[in-house]
C-alpha positions as CSV (number, residue, x, y, z in Angstrom):
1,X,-20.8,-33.6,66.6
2,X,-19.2,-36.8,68.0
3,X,-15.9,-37.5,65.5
4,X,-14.5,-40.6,65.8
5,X,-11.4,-42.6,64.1
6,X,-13.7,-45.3,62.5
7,X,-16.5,-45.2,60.6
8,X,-19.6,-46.7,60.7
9,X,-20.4,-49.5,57.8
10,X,-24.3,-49.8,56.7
11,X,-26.7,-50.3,53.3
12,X,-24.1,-52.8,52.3
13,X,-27.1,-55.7,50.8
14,X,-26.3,-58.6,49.7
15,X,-22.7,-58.0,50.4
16,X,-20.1,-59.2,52.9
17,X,-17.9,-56.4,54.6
18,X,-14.9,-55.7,56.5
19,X,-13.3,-53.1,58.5
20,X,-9.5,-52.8,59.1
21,X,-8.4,-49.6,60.8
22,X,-9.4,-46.5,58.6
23,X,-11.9,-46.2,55.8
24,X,-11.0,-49.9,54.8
25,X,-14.2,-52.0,53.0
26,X,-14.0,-55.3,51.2
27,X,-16.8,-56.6,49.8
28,X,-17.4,-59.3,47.3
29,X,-20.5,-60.1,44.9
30,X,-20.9,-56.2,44.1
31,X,-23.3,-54.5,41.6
32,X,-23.8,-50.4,41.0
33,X,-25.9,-49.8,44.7
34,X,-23.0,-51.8,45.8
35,X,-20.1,-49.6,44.8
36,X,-21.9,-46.1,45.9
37,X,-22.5,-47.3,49.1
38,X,-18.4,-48.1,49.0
39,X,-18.2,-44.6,48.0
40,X,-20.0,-43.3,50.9
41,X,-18.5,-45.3,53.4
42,X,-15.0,-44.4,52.4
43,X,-15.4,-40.8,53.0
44,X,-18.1,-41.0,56.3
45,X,-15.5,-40.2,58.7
46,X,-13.8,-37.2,56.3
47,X,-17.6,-35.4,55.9
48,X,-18.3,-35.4,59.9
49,X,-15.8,-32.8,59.9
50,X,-18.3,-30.2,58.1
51,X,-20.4,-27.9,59.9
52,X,-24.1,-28.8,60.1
53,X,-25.0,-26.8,56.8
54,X,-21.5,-27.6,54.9
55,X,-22.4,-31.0,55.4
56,X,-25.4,-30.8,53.5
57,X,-23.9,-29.5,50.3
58,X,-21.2,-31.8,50.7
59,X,-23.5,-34.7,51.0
60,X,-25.3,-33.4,48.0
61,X,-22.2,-33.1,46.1
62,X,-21.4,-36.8,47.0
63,X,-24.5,-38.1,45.7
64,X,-23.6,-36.2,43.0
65,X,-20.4,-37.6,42.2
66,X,-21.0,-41.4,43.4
67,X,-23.9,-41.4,40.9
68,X,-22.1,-40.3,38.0
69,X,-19.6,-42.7,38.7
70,X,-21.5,-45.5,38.6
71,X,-23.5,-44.3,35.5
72,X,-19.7,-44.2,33.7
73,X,-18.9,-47.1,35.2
74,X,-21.8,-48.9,33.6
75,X,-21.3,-47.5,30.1
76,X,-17.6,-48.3,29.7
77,X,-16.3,-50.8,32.6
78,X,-19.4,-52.7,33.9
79,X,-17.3,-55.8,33.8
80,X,-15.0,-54.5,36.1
81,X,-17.4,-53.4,39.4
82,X,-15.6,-56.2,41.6
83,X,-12.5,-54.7,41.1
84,X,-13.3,-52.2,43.8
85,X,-13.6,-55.0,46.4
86,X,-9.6,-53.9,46.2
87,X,-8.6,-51.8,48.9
88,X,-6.0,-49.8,47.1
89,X,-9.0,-49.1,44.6
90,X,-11.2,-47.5,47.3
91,X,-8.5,-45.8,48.3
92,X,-8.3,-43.4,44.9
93,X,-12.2,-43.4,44.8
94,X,-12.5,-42.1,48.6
95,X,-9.6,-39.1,47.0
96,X,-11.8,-38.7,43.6
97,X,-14.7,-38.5,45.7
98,X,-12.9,-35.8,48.1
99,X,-11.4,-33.8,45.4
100,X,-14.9,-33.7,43.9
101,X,-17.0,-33.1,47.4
102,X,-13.8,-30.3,48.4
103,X,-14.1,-28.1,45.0
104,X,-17.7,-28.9,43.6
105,X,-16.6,-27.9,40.1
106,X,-17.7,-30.0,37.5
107,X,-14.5,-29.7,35.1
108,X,-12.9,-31.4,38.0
109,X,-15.5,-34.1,38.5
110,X,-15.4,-35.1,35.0
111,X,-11.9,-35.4,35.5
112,X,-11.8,-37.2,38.7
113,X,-14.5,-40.1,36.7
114,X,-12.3,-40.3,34.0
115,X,-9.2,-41.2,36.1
116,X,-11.4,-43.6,38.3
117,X,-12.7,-45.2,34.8
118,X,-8.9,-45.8,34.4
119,X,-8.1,-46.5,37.6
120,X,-10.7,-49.8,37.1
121,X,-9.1,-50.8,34.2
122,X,-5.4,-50.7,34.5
123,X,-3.4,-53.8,36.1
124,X,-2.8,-53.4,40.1
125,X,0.6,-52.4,41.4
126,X,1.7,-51.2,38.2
127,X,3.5,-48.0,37.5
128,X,0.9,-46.9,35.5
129,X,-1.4,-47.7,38.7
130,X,0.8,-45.7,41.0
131,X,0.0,-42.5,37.9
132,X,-3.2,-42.5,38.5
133,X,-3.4,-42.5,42.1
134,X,-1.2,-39.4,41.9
135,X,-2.9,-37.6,39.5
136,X,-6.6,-38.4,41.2
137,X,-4.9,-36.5,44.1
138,X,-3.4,-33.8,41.3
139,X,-6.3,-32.9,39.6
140,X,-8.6,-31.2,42.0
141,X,-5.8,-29.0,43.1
142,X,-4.8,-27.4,39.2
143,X,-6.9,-24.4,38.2
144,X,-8.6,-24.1,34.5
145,X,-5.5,-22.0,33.6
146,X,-3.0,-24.7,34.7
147,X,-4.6,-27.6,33.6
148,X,-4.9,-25.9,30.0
149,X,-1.4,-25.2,30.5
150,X,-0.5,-28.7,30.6
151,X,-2.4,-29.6,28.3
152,X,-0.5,-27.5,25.9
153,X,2.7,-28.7,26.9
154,X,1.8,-32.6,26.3
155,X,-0.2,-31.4,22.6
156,X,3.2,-29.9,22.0
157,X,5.3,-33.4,22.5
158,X,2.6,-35.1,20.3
159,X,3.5,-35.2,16.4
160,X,0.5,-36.8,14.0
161,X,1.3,-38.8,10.9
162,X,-2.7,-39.0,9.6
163,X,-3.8,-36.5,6.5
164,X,-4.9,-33.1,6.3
165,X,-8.1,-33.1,6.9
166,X,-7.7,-34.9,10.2
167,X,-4.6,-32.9,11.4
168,X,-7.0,-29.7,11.3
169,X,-9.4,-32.0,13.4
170,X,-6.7,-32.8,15.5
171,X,-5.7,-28.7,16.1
172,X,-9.6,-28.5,16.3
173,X,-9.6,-30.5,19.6
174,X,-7.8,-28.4,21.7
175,X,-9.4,-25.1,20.8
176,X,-10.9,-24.6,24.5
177,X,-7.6,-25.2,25.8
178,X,-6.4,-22.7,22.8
179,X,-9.0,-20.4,24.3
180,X,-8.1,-19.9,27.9
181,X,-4.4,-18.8,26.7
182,X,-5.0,-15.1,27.2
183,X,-5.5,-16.0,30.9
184,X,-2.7,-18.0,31.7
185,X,-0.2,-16.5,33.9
186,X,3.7,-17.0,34.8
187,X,2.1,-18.2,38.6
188,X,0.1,-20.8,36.9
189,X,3.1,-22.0,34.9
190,X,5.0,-22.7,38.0
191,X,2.2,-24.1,40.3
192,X,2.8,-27.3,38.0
193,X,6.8,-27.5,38.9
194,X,4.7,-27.4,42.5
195,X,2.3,-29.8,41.9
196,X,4.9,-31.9,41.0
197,X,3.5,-32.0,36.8
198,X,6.4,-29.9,35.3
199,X,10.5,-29.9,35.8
200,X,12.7,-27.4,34.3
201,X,15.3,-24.5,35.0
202,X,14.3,-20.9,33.5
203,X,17.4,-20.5,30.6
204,X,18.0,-23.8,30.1
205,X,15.9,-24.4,26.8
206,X,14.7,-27.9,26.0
207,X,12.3,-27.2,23.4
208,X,12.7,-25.6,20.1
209,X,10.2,-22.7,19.0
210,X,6.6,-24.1,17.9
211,X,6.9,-23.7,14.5
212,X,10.8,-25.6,14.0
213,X,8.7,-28.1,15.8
214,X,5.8,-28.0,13.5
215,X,8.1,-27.7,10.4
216,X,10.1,-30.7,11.5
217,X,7.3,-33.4,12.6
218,X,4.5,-32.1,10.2
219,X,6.8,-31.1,7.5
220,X,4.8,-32.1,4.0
221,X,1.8,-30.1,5.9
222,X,3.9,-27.0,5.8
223,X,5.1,-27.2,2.4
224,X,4.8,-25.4,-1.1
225,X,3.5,-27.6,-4.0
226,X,6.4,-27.7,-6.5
227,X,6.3,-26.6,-10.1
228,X,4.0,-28.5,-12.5
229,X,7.0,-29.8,-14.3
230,X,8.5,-31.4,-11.3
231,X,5.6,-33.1,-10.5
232,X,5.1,-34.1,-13.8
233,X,8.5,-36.2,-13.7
234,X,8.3,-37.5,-10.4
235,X,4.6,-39.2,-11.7
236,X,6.3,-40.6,-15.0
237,X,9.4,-42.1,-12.4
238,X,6.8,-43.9,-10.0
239,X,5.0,-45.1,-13.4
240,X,1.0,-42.8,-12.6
241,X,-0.2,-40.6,-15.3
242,X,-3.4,-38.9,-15.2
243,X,-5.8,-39.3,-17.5
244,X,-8.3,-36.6,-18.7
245,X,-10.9,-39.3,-20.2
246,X,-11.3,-40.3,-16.6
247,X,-11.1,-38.0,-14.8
248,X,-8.0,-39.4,-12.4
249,X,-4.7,-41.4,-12.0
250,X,-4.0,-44.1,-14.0
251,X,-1.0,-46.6,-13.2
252,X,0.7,-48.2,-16.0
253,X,1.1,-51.6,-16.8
254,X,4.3,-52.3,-16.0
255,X,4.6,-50.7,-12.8
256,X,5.7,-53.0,-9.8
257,X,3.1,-53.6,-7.1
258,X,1.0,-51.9,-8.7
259,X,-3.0,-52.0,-6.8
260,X,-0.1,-51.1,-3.5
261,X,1.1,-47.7,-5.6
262,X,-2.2,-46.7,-6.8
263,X,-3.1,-47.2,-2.9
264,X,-0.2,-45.2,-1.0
265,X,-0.4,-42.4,-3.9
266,X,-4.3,-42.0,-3.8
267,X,-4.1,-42.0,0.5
268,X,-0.9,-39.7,0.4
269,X,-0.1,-37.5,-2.5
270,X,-3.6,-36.6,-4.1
271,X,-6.0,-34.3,-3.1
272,X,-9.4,-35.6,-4.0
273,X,-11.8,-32.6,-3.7
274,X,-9.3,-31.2,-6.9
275,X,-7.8,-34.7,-7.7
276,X,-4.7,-32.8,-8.0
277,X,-1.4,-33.9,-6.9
278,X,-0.8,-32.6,-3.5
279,X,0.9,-33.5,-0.2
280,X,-2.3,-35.0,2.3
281,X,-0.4,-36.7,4.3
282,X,1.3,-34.6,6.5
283,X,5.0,-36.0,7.5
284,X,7.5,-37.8,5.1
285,X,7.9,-40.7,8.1
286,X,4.5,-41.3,7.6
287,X,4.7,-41.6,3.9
288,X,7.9,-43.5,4.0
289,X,6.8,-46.4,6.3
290,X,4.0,-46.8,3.4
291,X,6.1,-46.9,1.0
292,X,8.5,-49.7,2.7
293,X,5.2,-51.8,4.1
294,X,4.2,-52.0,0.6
295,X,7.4,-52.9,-1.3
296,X,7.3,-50.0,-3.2
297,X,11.1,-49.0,-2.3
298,X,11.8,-47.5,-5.8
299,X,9.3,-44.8,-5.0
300,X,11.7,-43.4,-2.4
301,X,14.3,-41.3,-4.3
302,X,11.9,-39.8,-6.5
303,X,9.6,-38.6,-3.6
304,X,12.3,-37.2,-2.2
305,X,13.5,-35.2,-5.1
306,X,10.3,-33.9,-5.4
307,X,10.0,-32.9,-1.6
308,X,13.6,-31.4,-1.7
309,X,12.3,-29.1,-4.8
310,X,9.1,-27.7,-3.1
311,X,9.6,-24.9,-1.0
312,X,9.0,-25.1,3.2
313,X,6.7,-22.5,4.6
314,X,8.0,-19.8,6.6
315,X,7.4,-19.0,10.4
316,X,5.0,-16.9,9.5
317,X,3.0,-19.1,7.5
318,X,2.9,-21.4,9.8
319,X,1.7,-19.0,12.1
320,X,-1.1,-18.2,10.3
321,X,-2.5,-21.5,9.2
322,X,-2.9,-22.0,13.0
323,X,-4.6,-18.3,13.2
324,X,-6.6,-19.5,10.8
325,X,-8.4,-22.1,12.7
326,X,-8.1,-20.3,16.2
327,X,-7.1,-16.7,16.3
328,X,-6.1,-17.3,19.6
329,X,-3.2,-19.3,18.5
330,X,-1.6,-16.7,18.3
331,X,-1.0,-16.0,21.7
332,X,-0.9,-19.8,22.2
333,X,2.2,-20.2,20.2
334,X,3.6,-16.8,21.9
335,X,3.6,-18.3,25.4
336,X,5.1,-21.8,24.0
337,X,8.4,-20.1,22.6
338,X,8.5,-18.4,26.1
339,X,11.9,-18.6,27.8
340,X,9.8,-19.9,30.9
341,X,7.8,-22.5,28.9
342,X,10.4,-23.7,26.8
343,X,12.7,-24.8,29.7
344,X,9.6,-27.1,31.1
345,X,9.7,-30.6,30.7
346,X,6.6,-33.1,32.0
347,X,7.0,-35.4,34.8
348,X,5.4,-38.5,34.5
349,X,2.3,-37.8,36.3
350,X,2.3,-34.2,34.3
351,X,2.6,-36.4,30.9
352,X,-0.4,-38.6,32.2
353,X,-2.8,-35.8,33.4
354,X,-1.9,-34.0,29.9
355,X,-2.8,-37.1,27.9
356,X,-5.8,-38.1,29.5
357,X,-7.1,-34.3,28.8
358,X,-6.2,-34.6,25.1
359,X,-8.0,-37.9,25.4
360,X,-10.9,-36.0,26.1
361,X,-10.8,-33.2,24.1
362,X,-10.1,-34.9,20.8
363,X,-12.1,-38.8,21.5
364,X,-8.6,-40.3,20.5
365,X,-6.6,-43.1,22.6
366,X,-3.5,-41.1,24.0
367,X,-1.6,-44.0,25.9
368,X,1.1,-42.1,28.3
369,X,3.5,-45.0,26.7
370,X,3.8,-42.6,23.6
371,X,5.6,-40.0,25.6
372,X,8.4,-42.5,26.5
373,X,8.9,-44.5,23.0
């Protein structure tokens, strides 16, 4: 087999294309057909290098991948196609479209698709750009146990100021990655300082144990209700009674902003499957900011004295209510109060790849801009 530095350019309709060097095509005017024959031009010259019968599953695995694309493509960035008449953009597809053809795994595929769908939509020349080029190249090269272990590590920077019932969705989301924990080794921890995804120095600790972290960012989650008596007074100091007749809270007349009080105490401190006063929401920041962007300042010093008399969970109990979604938690929350673990920080590129699989996990926007706020 003849190999040669340039590659040849064909099934380009309705198109106009250029050549420059090395797998370099410009086009303009493109549709779907359009952008896979890009993707199998940019790689021609890198599959000649197969033997006769490697080339055929890598050729299969190419159609593979290049039809996928486009069918993500179409679904979430269809707008967009022309942006790969960019050449730094056919650039990171020929390397998603490598990484893909090289390993044949379809974790990494779905991967490599997501990154491209970013790649299409994020502003050129960017630093954000420059993330995603290095992760496309990243990704194929982490094994399931490293990628879950960086996926733990950016869960664990991540705090969540929504309710209770949608923080156990959110602890929900990651419970494949939860799953794989057992298998993790110490050699997979440090591939990622390789791979350029992790930093850190073994005894110098940067993170505190899981559950000071949970206690400190979820800390209304992990708390005792107080006595009846204490919540009876904080009620009659924010002006809310309840009212047996009907079943639920009441505000009284004279309370200030009052449809605003009714609102942040229903959303924050009531449980409505008991209608019982109880913390849902699950940090005091959270609760705080609605209690300023309502005007409902007076409200502050009695919620505290109530959360200052209720009693904070222990490690252990903190423990457990993860055990109690995922048993393998456990070992989960073992291997993040490691010595080796807790002296990792993430590298940029680490912080994106991490986000983008919590992304996809949980079907929440995770913008890499909340890891440097």
């Amino acid at each position: 087999m003849k190999l040669s530095d340039k590659q040849e350019i064909s099934k380009l309709e309705n198109s106009t294309a250029y050549q420059a060097g090395h797998d370099m095509v410009i086009n303009q005017g493109l549709n779907a057909d359009d952008v896979i024959a890009i993707v199998k031009t940019v790689v021609a010259s890198e599959l000649a290098i197969y033997t006769q019968k490697a080339e055929g599953k890598a050729e299969e695995r190419l159609k593979k991948f290049s039809d996928d694309l486009v069918d993500e493509l179409a679904k979430k960035v269809s707008d967009n196609l022309n942006r790969f008449n960019e050449p730094s953009l056919q650039f990171a597809v020929r390397e998603a479209a490598l990484g893909y053809v090289r390993s044949g795994s379809d974790v990494d595929e779905n991967n490599l698709i997501d990154l491209m769908i970013e790649r299409v939509k994020v502003e050129e020349h960017s630093t954000k750009q420059k993330l995603i080029d290095q992760a496309i190249k990243i990704v194929p090269t982490l094994s399931a146990e490293s990628l879950a272990m960086l996926s733990l590590l950016a869960y664990r920077q991540l705090s969540f100021n929504g309710n209770k019932s949608e923080y156990v969705k959110w602890v929900s989301s990651v419970n494949n990655v939860i799953d794989i924990t057992s298998k993790i080794s110490s050699l997979d921890i440090e591939y990622l300082q390789q791979a350029g995804c992790t930093t850190g120095m073994t005894g110098l600790r940067v993170h505190k144990s899981w559950e000071d972290t949970c206690a400190q960012s979820e800390d209304l989650l992990f708390r005792h209700m107080p006595t009846e008596d204490k919540i009876n007074a904080f009620l009659d100091a924010i002006g809310i009674r309840y009212e047996e007749n009907v079943k639920g809270f009441v505000v009284d007349n004279n309370a200030v902003n009052s449809t605003q009080l009714l609102m942040v105490f229903a959303s924050s401190l009531i449980d409505l499957s008991t209608m019982k006063v109880d913390f849902n929401i699950v940090s005091s920041s959270a609760i705080n900011d609605l209690i300023t962007n309502n005007g409902l300042d007076y409200v502050q010093e009695p919620l505290k004295t109530l959360i200052d008399s209720s009693t904070p969970y222990t490690k252990e109990e903190i423990v457990n209510f993860f055990i109690g979604i995922n048993p393998n938690w456990k070992k989960a929350i073992d291997l993040l109060n490691s010595e080796q673990v807790t002296s990792l920080r993430l590298t940029p590129v680490g912080a994106y790849i991490g986000s983008r699989q919590l992304a996809l996990l949980s079907g929440k926007d995770i913008p890499i801009e909340i890891f440097y706020h």
